[in-house]
C-alpha positions in Angstrom: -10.9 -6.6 -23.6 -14.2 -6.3 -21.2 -16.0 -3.0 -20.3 -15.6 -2.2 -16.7 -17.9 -3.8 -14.8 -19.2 -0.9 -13.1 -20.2 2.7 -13.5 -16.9 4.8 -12.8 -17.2 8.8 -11.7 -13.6 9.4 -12.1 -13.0 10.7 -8.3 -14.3 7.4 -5.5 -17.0 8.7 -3.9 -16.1 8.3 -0.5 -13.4 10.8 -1.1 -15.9 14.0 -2.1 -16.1 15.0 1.9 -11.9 14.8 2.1 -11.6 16.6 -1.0 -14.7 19.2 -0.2 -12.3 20.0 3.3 -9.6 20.5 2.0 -10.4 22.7 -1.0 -12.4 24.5 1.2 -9.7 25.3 3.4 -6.9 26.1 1.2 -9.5 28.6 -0.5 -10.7 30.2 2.7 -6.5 30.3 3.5 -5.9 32.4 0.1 -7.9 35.0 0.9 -5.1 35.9 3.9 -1.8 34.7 1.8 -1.3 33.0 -1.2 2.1 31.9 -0.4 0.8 30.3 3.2 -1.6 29.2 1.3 0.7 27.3 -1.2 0.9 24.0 1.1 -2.8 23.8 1.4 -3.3 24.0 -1.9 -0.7 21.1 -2.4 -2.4 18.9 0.0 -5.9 19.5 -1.6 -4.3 18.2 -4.5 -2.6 14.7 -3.4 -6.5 14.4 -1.6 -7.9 14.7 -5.2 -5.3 12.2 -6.7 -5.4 9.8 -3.9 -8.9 9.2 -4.6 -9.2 9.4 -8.3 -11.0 6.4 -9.6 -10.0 5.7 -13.1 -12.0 3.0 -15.5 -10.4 0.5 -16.4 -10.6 -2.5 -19.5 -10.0 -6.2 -18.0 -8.2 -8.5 -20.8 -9.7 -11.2 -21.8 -9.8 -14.9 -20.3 -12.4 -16.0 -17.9 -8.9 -18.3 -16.2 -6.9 -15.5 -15.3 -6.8 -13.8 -11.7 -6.6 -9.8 -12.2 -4.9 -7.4 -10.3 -7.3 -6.3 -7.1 -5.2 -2.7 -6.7 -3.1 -0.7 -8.1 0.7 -1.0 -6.7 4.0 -3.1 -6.4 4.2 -7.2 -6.2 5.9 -7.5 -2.3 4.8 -11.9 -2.0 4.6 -14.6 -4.6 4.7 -17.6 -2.0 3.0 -21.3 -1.2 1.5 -20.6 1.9 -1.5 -21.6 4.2 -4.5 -19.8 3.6 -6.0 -19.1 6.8 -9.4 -17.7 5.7 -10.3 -20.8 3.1 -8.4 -23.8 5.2 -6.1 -24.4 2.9 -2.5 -24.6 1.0 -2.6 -22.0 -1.5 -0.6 -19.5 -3.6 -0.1 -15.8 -2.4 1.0 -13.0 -4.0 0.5 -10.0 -2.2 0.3 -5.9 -3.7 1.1 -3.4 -2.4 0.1 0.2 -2.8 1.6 3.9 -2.0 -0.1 7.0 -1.0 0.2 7.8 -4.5 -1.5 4.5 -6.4 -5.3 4.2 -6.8 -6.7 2.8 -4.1 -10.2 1.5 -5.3 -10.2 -2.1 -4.7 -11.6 -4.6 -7.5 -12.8 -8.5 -8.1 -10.1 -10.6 -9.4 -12.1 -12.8 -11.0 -15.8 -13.6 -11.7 -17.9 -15.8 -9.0 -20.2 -15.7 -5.8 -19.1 -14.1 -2.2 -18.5 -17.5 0.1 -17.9 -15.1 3.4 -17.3 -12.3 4.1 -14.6 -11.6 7.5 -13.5 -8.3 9.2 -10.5 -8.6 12.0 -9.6 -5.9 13.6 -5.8 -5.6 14.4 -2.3 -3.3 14.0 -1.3 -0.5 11.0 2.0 -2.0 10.7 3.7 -0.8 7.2 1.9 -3.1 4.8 5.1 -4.1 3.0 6.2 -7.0 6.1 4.7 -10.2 5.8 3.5 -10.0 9.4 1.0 -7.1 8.3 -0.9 -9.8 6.3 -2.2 -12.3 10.3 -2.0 -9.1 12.1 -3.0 -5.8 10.6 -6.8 -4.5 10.6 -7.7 -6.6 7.5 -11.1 -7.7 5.5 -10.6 -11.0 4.0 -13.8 -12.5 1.2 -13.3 -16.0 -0.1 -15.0 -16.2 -3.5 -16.0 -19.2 -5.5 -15.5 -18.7 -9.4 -18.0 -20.6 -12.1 -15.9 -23.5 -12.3 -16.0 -24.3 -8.0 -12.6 -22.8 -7.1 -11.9 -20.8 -4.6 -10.4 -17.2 -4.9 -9.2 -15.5 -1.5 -8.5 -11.6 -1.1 -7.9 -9.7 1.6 -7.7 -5.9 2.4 -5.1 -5.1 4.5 -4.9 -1.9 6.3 -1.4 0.0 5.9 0.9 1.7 8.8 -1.5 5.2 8.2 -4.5 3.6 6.9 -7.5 3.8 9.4 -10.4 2.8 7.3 -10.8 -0.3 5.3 -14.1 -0.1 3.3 -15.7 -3.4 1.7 -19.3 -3.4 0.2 -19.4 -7.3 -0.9 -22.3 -9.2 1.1 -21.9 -13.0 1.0 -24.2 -14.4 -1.6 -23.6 -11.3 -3.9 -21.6 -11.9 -7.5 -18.8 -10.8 -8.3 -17.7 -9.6 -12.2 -13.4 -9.1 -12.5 -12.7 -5.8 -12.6 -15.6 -5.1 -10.6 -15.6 -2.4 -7.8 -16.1 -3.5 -4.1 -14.3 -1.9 -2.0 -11.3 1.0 -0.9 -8.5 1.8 1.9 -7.6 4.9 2.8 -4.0 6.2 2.3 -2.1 3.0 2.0 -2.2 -0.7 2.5 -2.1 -4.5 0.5 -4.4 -6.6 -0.8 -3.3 -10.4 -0.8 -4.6 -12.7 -3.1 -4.6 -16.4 -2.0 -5.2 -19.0 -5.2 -5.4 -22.7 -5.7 -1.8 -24.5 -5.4 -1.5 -25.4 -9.2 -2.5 -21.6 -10.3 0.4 -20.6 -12.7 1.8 -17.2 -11.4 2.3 -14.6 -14.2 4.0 -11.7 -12.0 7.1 -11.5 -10.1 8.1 -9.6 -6.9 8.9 -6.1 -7.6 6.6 -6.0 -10.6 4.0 -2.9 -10.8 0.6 -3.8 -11.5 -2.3 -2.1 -12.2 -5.9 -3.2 -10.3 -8.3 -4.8 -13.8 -5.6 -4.7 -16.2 -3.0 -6.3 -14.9 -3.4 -10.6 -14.8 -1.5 -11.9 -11.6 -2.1 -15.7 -12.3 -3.8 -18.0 -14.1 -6.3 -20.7 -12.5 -5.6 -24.0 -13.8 -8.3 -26.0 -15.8 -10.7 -27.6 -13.6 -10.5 -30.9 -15.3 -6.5 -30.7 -14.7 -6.9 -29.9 -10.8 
């Protein structure tokens, strides 16, 4: 098993002003009525698990494609890839309100480009959100010159999708790079001949959960 890649401080920072609100408010209500206050309270605490930001150990094997977020296997398909010009194989995850929704590397390698498309908040879970919800797709190349495709797509109440991977920059698996707020997907495009090791309606779990593995590069 590898270290995370990254630093982790248990809550994702970009949810400290969301959390900060809401405390504050349901603190500022108790002082009128605990039991009004009671749904506040509530909500302050789905804010704080929404954004919880837990470390997490990636297995080992420098050929397999991890998990990018937490959630539920909705695709396995051979499909185009539209961001890498190619036939590839998808599987798509999706994620609740209630999974974490810090977004990770599947796999080690360098940031090809790096593509934001604005577009609907359809519910994630259709195959149509994938060409036409709000979405941020990066196509990475991995050490051994294949290409690795993910994309953040936003969900039917997600309004923010937040990547921080510049093209040149390198990527470790299980490394931190980006977050959507309160639901979406992430689909993973691979090469053709990449051996998928999940099946639809499987949970997964973003670094420690291996979707696929990427075939040898003398085999391809």
């Amino acid at each position: 098993m590898h270290k995370p890649a990254y630093p982790h401080p248990i809550i994702a920072r970009e949810g400290w002003p969301f959390i900060a609100i809401t405390l504050a408010l349901a603190i500022a209500v108790s002082f009128a009525s605990m039991w009004i206050a009671i749904p506040f309270w509530l909500l302050a605490i789905f804010v704080l698990q929404f954004f919880r930001d837990p470390a997490r150990m990636a297995p080992d094997g420098d050929d397999l494609i991890l998990a990018p977020a937490d959630g539920r296997i909705v695709v396995v398909e051979q499909t185009e890839d539209p961001y890498a010009k190619r036939q590839a194989l998808k599987i798509s995850v999706f994620m609740n309100v209630f999974n974490v929704h810090s977004n990770r590397s599947p796999a080690d390698g360098v940031v090809q480009s790096v593509e934001y498309f604005k577009g609907k908040f359809l519910n994630a879970a259709l195959d149509k959100a994938s060409l036409e919800n709000e979405r941020n797709a990066i196509v990475l190349k991995t050490d051994d010159d294949q290409l690795v495709t993910f994309v953040q797509v936003a969900g039917l109440v997600a309004k923010r999708i937040l990547n921080y991977a510049k093209v040149g920059q390198r990527l470790a698996h299980g490394e931190r790079y980006g977050l959507i707020r309160f639901g979406s997907r992430v689909d993973v495009y691979l090469p053709l001949e990449a051996q998928p090791l999940v099946t639809i309606g499987d949970k997964v779990s973003a670094t420690t959960t291996a979707l696929a593995r990427l075939p040898r590069r003398e085999n391809i």
